[in-house]
N, C-alpha and C positions, 0 to 999 in steps of 0.2 A: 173340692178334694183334689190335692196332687195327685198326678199321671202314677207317682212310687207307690201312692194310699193305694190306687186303683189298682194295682198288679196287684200287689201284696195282699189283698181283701180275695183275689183269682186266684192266687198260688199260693202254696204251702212255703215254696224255696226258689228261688232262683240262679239258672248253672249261668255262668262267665264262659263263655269261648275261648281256648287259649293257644294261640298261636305264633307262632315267632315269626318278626317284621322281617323281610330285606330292605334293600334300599329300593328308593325311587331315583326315577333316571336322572333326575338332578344332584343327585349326593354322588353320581357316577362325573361329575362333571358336563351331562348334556339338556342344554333348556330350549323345549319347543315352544316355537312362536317367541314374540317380544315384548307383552306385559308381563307384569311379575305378580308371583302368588302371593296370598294371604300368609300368615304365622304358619299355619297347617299344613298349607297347600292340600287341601280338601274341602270337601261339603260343606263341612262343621266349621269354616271360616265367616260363612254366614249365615249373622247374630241367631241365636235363638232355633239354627237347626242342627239338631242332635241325632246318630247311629247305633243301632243296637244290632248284635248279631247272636244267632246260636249256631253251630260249628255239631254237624254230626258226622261222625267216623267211627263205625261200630262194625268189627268185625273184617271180613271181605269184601264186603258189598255193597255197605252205605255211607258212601258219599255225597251228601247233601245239606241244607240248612236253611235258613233264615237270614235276613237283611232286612232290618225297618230302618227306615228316615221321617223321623217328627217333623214337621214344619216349624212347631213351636212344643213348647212344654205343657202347654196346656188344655182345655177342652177345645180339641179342633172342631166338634160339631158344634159346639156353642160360639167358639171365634175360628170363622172360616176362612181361607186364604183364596187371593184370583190366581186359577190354576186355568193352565191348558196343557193338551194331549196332542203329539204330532207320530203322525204313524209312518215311517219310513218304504215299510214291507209289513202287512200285514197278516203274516204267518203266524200267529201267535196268539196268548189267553192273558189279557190285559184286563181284568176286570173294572168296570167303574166308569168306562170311557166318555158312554155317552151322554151322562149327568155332566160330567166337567164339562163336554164339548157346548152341553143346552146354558148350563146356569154359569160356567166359567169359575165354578172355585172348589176346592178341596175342602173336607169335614174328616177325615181319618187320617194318621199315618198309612206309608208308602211303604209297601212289605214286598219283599222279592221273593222269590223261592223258585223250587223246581214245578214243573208243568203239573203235575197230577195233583200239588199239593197246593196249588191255586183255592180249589174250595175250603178245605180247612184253614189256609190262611183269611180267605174272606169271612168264616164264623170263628175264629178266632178275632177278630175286628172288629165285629159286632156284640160280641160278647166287651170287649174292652169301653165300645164306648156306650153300654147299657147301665156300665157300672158306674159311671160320674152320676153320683144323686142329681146332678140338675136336670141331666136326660132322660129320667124315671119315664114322664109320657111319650118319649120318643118311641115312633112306630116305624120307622124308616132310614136306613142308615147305607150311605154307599162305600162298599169298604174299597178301597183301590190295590189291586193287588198283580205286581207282573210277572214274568218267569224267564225262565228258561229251562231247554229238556238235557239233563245233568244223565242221559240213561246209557251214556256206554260206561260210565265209572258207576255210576248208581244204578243201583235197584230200585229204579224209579215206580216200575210198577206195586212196589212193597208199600207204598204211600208212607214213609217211616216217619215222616214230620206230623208234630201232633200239635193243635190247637195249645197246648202248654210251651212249644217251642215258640210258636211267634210270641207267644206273651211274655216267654223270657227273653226273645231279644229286644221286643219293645221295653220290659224294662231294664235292662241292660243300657236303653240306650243315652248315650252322655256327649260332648263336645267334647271340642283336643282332638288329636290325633286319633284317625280310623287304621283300623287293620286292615290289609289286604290282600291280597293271591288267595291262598285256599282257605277263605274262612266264609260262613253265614251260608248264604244264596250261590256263591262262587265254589265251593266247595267242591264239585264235582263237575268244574264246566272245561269246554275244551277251547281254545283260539289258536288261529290259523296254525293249526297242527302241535302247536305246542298247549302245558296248562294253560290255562285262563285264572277268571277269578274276578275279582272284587276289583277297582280301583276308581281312586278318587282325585280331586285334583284343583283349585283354583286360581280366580285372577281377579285382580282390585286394580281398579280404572284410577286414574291419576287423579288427582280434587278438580281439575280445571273441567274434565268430562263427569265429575259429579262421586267420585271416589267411591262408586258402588264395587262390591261381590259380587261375584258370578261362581256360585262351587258347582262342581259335577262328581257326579257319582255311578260306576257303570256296574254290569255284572255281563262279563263279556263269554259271550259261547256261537262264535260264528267262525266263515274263512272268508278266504282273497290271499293276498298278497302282502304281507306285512311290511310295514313301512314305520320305520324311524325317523323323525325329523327328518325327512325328503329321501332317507339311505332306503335303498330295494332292498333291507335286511332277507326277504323271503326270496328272493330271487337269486341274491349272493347264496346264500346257504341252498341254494337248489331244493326247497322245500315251500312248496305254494301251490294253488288251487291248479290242475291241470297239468304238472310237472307229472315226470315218470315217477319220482321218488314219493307223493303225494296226492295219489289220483283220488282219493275219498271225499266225498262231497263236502262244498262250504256251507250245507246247510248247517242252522242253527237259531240264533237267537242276541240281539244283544238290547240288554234295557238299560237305558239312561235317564238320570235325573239329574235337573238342574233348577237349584233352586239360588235366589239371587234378594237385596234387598232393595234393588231398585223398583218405584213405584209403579208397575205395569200393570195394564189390564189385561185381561186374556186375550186381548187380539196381537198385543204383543209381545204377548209371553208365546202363544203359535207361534208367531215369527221367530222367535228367540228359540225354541225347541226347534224351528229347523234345521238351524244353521249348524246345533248338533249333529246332525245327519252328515253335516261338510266335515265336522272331526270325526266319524266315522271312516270317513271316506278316504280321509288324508290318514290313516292308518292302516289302508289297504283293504278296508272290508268291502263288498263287491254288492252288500245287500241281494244274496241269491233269494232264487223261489221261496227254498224253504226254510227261510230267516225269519223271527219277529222281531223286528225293529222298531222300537217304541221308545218316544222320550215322553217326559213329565215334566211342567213346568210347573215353576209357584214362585210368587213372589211373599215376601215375609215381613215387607211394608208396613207398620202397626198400623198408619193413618187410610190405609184401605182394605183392613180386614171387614169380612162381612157378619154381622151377627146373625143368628138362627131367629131371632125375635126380634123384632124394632116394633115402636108407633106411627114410626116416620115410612110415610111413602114414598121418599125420594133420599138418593143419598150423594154426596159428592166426593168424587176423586181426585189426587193430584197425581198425575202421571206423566213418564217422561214422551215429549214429543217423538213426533217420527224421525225427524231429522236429528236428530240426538242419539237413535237405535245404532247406530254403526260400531261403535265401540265395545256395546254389549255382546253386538252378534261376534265379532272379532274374539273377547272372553272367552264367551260359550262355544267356540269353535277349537282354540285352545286348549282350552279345560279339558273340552271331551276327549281331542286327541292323547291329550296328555293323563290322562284317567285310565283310556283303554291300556297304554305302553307301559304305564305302571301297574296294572293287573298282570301282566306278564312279567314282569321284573322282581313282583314280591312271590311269583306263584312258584311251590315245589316239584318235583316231578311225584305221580300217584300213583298208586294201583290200587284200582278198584274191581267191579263185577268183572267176572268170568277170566280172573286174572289181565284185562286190561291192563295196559301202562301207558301212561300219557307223560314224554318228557318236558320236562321247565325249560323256558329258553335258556341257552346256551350264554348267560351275561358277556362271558368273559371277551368269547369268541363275537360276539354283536358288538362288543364297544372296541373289538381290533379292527374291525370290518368298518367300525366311525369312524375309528382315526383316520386309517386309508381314506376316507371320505373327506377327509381333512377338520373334522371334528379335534378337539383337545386330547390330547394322550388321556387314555382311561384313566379315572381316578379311583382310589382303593373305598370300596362301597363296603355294607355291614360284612363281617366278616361269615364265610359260607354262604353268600348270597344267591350262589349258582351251582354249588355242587350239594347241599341238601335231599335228602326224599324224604318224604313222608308216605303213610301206609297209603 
């Protein structure tokens, strides 16, 4: 039965998230790093992985949501993927970790949300993969679920996300183009002093190096010092972690996924999840105390999925060498960078709980501050890209 039979059989209806795009920093005129992205320039570039979100903003106070990433369209418990987990800082409620770490593959989508709402999103997950008639006798399911805490804008503690939200962004979720700034999971996050949110990003390796995907996908809510394609953006604007203007801690959280369809095993999908942590880092995040830093890796390789039942006791892979990793991690480093900067580029300014206000980066005034840097004179991005609010 389809993933759509599957929802539709759990729900009554399903609500669409709606939110208006800005630009990504490349329709501004500026590209980090020196491979080039996929169609999308997102996750959804490779094959076969798809994003779903639900977007809640009700009221004053609730600012939060949802974010799933299918690996494939199909029964993930049934056809499993080689996944590995790389923990940066581990401040944080990652559910699932240590099954990926022992058996090295994934059986559920990849569902984000805010901190408290970690458990209902993991029975929410289990409920979805109970519903595929094949898994009838399954007794055991690891739902993988990560976060971040969304609670100076949200009412985090109202736990407002319900086991029907994750199941509507799972099915929601589609390829093409992903949304991003304040939509799903991102909805209520903060980065380096400005909104945060959602962003996504890729890069496709040449054919001579094997013409793989590498997408990434973050939900960013952390500080440091933010950084632009090499510009001290946070520093210039006198707004960064220990500044007078900025003393509030960079605690926080940022979860990333990277998923790719180069043939890896989980030992080098670790590897490739770390080098994530280096586009963290080249976009100023400092991974303080009380950060959860977590990437997700998976490969989407059909010739090394693993099934839930074989006769066969042995199986064989084709994967890429060691000496072959270098371009990948080069991607994956990119990507991330370039995921985080665009979570900030698409995000609005908010007001949430207790009349919080959290301002959107400042577009205009960051790509005057590139040029000086001797970047390309700003180029004219979606229209209202930086002077927007939302509730």
């Amino acid at each position: 039965m389809s993933r759509c039979l599957i929802v539709a059989a759990l729900l009554s209806c399903v609500c669409m998230p709606a939110s208006a795009q800005h630009g990504n920093l490349r329709q501004y005129g500026i590209a980090i790093g020196v491979l080039q992205p996929e169609r999308w320039n997102a996750i959804t570039d490779v094959p076969g992985v798809e994003v779903g979100q639900k977007t809640l903003v009700q009221g004053g106070s609730v600012r939060t949501g949802v974010t799933a990433i299918l690996p494939h369209a199909g029964n993930i418990f049934q056809d499993k993927l080689p996944a590995a987990v790389y923990v940066g800082n581990g401040f944080g409620k990652l559910t699932g970790t240590t099954q990926i770490d022992e058996l090295g593959n994934i059986e559920t989508p990849i569902v984000l949300t805010n901190t408290l709402s970690v458990p209902t999103a993991a029975d929410a997950l289990i409920d979805y993969t109970f519903a595929f008639p094949e898994n009838r006798d399954v007794r055991s399911v690891n739902p993988v679920v990560g976060e971040t805490n969304d609670g100076y804008l949200n009412d985090i503690r109202g736990r407002h996300v319900t086991k029907r939200d994750v199941l509507d962004a799972i099915a929601s979720a589609t390829d093409g183009a992903v949304e991003q700034g304040n939509v799903g999971a991102g909805t209520g996050t903060v980065a380096f002093g400005f909104k945060g949110g959602i962003g996504t990003s890729s890069r496709k390796l040449p054919g001579k190096l094997g013409g793989y995907t590498v997408g990434v996908l973050v939900q960013t809510n952390f500080g440091g010092v933010l950084t632009v394609a090499g510009v001290p953006i946070g520093k210039v604007l006198h707004k960064y972690y220990m500044s007078d203007t900025l003393n509030d801690s960079p605690d926080g959280s940022c979860m990333i996924v990277v998923a790719t369809d180069a043939p890896l095993d989980p030992r080098n999908l670790k590897r490739l999840a770390k080098r994530a942590i280096l586009g963290l880092g080249r976009s100023g995040g400092i991974e303080s105390n009380g950060s959860g830093d977590y990437v997700i890796a998976f490969s989407t390789n059909k010739a090394n999925r693993v099934p839930y039942e074989s006769d066969q006791t042995t199986r064989q892979m084709t994967v890429v060498r060691n000496d072959a990793m270098s371009p990948l991690f080069m991607a994956a480093i990119e990507a991330t960078e370039e995921a985080i900067i665009n979570s900030l580029f698409h995000a609005r300014s908010m007001t949430g709980r207790n009349g919080h206000k959290v301002e959107a980066l400042p577009v205009e005034q960051v790509l005057g501050i590139m040029e000086r840097y001797g970047y390309p004179a700003p180029r004219q991005g979606p229209a209202g890209s930086a002077s927007k609010t939302s509730p």
